[in-house]
C-alpha positions in Angstrom: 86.1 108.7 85.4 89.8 109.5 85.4 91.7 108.1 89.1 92.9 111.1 91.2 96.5 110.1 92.0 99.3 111.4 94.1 102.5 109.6 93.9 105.6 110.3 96.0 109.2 109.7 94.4 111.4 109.3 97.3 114.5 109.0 95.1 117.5 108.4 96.7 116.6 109.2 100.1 115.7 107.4 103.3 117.5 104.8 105.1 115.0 101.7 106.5 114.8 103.5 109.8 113.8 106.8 108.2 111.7 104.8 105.3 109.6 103.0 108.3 109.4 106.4 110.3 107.6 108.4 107.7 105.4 105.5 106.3 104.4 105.0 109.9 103.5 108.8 109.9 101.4 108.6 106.3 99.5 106.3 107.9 99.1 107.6 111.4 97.5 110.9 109.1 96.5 109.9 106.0 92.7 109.9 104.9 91.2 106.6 105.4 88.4 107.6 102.8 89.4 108.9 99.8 89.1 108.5 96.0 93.2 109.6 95.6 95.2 106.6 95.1 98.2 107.5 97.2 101.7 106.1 95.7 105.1 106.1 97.3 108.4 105.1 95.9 111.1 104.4 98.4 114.5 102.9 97.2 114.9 99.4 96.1 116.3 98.1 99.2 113.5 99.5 101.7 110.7 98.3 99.0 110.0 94.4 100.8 109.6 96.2 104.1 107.6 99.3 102.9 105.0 96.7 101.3 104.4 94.8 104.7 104.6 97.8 106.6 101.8 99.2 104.5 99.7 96.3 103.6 96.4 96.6 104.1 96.2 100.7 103.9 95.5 102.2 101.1 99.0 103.0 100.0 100.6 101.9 97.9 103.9 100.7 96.9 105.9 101.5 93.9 109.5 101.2 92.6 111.5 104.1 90.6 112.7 101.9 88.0 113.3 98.4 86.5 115.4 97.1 83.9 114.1 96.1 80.2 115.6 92.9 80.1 113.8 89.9 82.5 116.6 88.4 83.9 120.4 87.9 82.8 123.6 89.3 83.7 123.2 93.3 84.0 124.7 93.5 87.4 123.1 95.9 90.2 119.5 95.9 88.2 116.0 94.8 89.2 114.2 92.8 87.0 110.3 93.1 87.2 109.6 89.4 88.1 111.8 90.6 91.8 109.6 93.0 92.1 106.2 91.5 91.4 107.5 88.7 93.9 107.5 91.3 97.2 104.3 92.7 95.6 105.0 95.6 94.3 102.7 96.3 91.2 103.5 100.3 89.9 106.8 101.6 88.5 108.0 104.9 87.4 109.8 104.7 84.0 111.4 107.8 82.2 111.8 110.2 85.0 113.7 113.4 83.7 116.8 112.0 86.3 116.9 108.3 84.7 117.0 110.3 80.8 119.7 113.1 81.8 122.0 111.1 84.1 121.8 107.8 82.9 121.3 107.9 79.4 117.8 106.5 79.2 116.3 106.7 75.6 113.0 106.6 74.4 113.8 103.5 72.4 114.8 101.4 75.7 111.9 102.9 77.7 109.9 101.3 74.9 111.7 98.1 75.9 111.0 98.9 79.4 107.3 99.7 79.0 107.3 96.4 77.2 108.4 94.1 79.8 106.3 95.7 82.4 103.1 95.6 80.6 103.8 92.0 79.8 103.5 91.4 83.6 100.4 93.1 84.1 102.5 96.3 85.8 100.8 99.8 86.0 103.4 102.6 84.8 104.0 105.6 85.9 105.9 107.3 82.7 107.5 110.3 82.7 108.2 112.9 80.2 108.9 116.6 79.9 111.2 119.1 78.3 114.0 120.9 79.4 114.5 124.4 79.8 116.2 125.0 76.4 113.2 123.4 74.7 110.8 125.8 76.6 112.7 128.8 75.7 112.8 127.9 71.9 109.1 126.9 72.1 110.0 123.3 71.0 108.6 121.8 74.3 105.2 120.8 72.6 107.3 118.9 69.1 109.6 117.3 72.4 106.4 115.7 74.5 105.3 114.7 71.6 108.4 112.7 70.2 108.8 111.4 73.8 105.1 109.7 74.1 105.4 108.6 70.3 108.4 106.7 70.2 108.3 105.2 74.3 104.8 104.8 74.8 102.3 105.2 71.5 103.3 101.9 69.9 101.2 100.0 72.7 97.8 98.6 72.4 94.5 100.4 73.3 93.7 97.8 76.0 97.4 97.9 77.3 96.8 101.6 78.4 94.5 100.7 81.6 97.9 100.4 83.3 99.3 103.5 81.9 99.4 106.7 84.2 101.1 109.5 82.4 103.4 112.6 84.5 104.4 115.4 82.8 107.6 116.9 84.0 108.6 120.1 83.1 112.5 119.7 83.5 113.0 123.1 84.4 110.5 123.0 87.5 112.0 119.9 89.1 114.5 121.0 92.5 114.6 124.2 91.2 112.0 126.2 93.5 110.7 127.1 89.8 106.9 125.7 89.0 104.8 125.3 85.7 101.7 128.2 86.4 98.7 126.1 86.5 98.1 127.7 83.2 101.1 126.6 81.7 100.2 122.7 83.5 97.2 122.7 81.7 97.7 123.8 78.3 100.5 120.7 78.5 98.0 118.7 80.1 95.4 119.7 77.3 97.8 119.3 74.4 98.7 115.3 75.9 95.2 114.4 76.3 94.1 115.9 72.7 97.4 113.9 71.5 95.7 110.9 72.9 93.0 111.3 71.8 94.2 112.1 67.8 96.4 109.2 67.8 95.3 106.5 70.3 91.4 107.0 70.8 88.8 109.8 72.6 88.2 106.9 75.4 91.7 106.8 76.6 92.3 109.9 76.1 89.5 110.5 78.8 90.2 107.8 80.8 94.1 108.3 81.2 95.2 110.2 84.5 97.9 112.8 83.8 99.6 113.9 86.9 101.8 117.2 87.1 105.1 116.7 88.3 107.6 119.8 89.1 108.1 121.3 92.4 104.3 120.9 93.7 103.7 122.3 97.4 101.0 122.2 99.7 100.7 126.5 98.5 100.6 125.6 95.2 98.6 122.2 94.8 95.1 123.8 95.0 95.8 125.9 91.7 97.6 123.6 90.0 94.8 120.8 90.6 92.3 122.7 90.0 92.5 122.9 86.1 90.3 120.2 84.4 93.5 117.8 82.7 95.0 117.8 86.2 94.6 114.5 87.7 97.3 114.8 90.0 100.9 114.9 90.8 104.3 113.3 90.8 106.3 114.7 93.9 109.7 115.2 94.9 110.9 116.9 98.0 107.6 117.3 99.5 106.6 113.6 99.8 109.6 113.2 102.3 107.3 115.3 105.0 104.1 113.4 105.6 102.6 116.8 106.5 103.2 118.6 103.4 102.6 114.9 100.9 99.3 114.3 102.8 98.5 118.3 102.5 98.9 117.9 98.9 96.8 114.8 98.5 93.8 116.5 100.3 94.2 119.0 98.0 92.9 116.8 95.4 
């Protein structure tokens, strides 16, 4: 059976005093019995504390990137040995903001998927097509090229630590959302994907979460279709109200 996961991306947002607040607040509220793994990702410099402050609950912690290499001189970059010493275990790779602003191919997320999985880290990779490629109908031949060439070359065991989000660039701080139709015939088209080119049991075992501009109004729908194992969050998962409203509506 597939994991039902939300995962918060705090991005670059929160200070330690406002990272401590609002983890303080998740856990004041959050469900202490549920089947949702919940996920946050607060900056790099707030992760240490966020793991003890957490520890124990059942959130958990994960960072919103790491470099390829495992150490060396790439000033200003995490390695993932520095962050499997303060225990943190889950990284996003590939989000749509690491590929457009910072020039992040799918050859070095390869690389990147690489290294992790050589440490025994769960991913969180990102992937989704920009408007342009929507418009043109080319969004399907782009999800594609970016699961084939930064993810598919992995083995069949390796994928227990995979957790795949679909981003539709065009729904991400825009106000603009995927209809739950439109989630899951991506959703569908990944999993059959899969499923053609990896095998039928990952392909049913693999979580795909949705990630563009979900709200506590719009989670129920968009959960609701049957290749919708949960979502990737921006803005929302700064309010504790509206992240824990969304993981209840898993």
């Amino acid at each position: 059976m597939r994991k039902k996961i939300v995962a918060g991306n705090w991005k670059m947002n929160n200070d330690s005093k406002q990272t401590s607040a609002l983890l303080e607040e998740l856990l004041a509220k959050r469900p202490e019995k549920t089947e949702t793994k919940i996920v946050v990702a607060p900056t790099f410099i707030n992760l240490q504390a966020a793991v003890k402050q957490v520890a124990g609950s059942n959130i958990i912690v994960a960072a919103q990137n790491m470099h390829q290499a495992e150490s060396g001189a790439y000033t200003g970059e995490i390695s993932v040995d520095m962050l499997k010493g303060i225990n943190v275990n889950t990284v996003i790779l590939g989000h749509s903001e690491r590929r457009a602003y910072f020039g992040e191919t799918n050859s070095l997320l390869a690389e990147k998927v690489n290294t992790a999985l050589k440490h025994n880290v769960t991913i969180i990779f990102c992937f989704g097509e920009e408007l342009a490629d929507r418009q043109s109908g080319n969004h399907f031949n782009v999800v594609e090229s970016q699961l084939k060439e930064g993810l598919f070359h992995i083995d069949e065991n390796q994928w227990a630590n995979i957790v795949l989000a679909y981003e539709p660039v065009w729904a991400i701080g825009t106000g603009e959302t995927a209809s739950p139709e439109q989630a899951q015939e991506m959703h569908a088209f990944i999993r059959t994907l899969i499923k053609d080119t990896i095998s039928e049991k990952v392909a049913e075992e693999t979580s795909i979460l949705y990630g563009g501009s979900v709200k506590p109004n719009n989670a129920n729908e968009i959960f609701s279709k049957p290749d919708v194992d949960g979502g990737l969050i921006g803005g929302a998962a700064l309010k504790a109200d509206d992240f824990l409203a969304i993981v209840n509506a898993i």
